[in-house]
N, C-alpha and C positions, 0 to 999 in steps of 0.2 A: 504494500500500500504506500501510497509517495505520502510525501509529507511537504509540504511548504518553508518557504524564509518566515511569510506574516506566520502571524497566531491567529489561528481562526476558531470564534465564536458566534455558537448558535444563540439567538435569543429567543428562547422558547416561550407560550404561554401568551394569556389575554394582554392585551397592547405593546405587541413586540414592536408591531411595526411604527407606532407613535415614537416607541421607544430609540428604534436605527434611525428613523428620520433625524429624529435631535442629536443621535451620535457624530454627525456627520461630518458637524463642524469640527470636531476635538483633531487635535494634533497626532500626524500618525495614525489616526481611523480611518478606513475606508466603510463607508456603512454600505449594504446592497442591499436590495428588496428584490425576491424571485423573480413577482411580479408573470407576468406570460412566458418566461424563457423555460422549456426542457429541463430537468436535473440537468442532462447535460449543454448544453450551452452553459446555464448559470457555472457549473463547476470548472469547462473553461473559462468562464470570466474570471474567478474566483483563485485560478492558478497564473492569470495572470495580472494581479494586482501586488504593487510592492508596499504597500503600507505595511507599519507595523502589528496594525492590529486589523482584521478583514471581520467585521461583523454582521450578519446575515439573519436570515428568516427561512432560510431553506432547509429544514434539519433532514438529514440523508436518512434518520430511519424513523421519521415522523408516521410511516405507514405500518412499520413494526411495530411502532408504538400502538399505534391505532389498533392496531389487528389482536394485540397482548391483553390489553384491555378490552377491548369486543370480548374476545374469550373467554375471559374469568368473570367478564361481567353476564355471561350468557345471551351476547346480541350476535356474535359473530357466528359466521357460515361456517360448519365441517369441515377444515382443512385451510381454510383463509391464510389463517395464521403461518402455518407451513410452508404454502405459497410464497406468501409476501416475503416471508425469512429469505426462499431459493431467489426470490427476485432480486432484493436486496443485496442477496452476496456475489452474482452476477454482477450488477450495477457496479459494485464495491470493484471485482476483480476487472473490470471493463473502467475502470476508475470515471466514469459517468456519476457517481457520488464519490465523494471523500470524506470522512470522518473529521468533525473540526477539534480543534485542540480542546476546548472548554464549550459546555452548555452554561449559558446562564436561566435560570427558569423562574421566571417571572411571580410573584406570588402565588407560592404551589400550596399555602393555605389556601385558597380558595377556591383548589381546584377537585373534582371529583376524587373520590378516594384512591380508586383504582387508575389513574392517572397518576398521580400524585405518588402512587406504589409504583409505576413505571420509572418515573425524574428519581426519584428521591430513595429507591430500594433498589431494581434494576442497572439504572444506569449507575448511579451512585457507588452501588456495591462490583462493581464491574473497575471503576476508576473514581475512587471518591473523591479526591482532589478535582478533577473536570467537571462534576457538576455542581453548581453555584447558584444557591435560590437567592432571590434579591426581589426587594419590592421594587413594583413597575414606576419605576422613574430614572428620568435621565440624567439625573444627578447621580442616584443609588448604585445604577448601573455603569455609569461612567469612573466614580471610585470603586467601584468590584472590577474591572476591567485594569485598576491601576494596582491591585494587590494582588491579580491570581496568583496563586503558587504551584509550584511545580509538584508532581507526583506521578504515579504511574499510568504509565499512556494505558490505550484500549487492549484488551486483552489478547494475549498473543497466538492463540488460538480465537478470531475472532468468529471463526466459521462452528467451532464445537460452541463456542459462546451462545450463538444464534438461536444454533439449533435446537439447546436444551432451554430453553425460552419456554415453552410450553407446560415444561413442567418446575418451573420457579414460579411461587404460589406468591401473590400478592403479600398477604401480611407476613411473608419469610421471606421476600427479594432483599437482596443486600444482607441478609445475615451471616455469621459462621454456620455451616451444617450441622 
């Protein structure tokens, strides 16, 4: 999986895109909004921006997400889930998505449970230093953008990762076994 110069962050969660708008201005951000582009188009634009920080709205497994929680919340289709993983890890190896450095996730109080078990257990417990809940403001988010710290990137088997998705349960994502 490549990796970039910037650091690239997702901003996840209700008023993301209020939130990259007003990032825009800050020194060394490059802010983007998917907006109509393809995964892929946006993640060539996205590899080629030299800013130091490239912060975005496009999250690469925002359908993973979706599909995890469809699931366990009982709306999703037989098999969905599985799909979107294969789909996903195609994408990933077709590098039509890339993985960003850090999620920042937008006030995950206020978001459904199992959601919320996605950002904060899932992803979290996968690379707990990359995910970063912050309330939705451009201030908040702009000093969380000035303190990440560093920890271990996405998991190095990210394809076994994927896969066992289905069976990491909401209220034990992110725990010890």
């Amino acid at each position: 999986m490549r990796r970039l110069s910037s650091t690239v962050v997702v901003i996840a969660g209700e008023g993301a895109k209020d939130v990259i708008s007003g990032l825009d201005g800050l020194h060394n951000v490059r802010a983007l909004a998917r907006g109509e582009r393809t995964p892929a188009e946006f993640t060539d634009h996205i590899t080629r921006t030299t800013a130091t920080y490239v912060v975005h709205d496009a999250d690469p497994l925002a359908d993973v997400g979706e599909a995890w929680a469809d699931f366990f919340d009982g709306a999703g289709v037989t098999g969905t889930l599985e799909t979107v993983i294969e789909q996903t890890l195609a994408d990933l190896r077709a590098e039509r998505l890339l993985l960003p450095d850090y999620y920042v996730v937008l006030d995950p109080e206020n978001m459904p449970p199992t959601r919320r078990h996605w950002w904060l257990g899932v992803l979290a417990g996968a690379a707990p230093a990359r995910v970063v809940p912050a309330h939705a403001s451009i201030a908040q988010v702009a000093g969380t953008l000035a303190h990440l710290s560093a920890g271990r990137w996405w998991p190095a088997d990210l394809e076994g990762w994927l896969r066992a998705l289905p069976r990491v349960v909401p209220d034990r994502a992110g725990l010890p076994a």
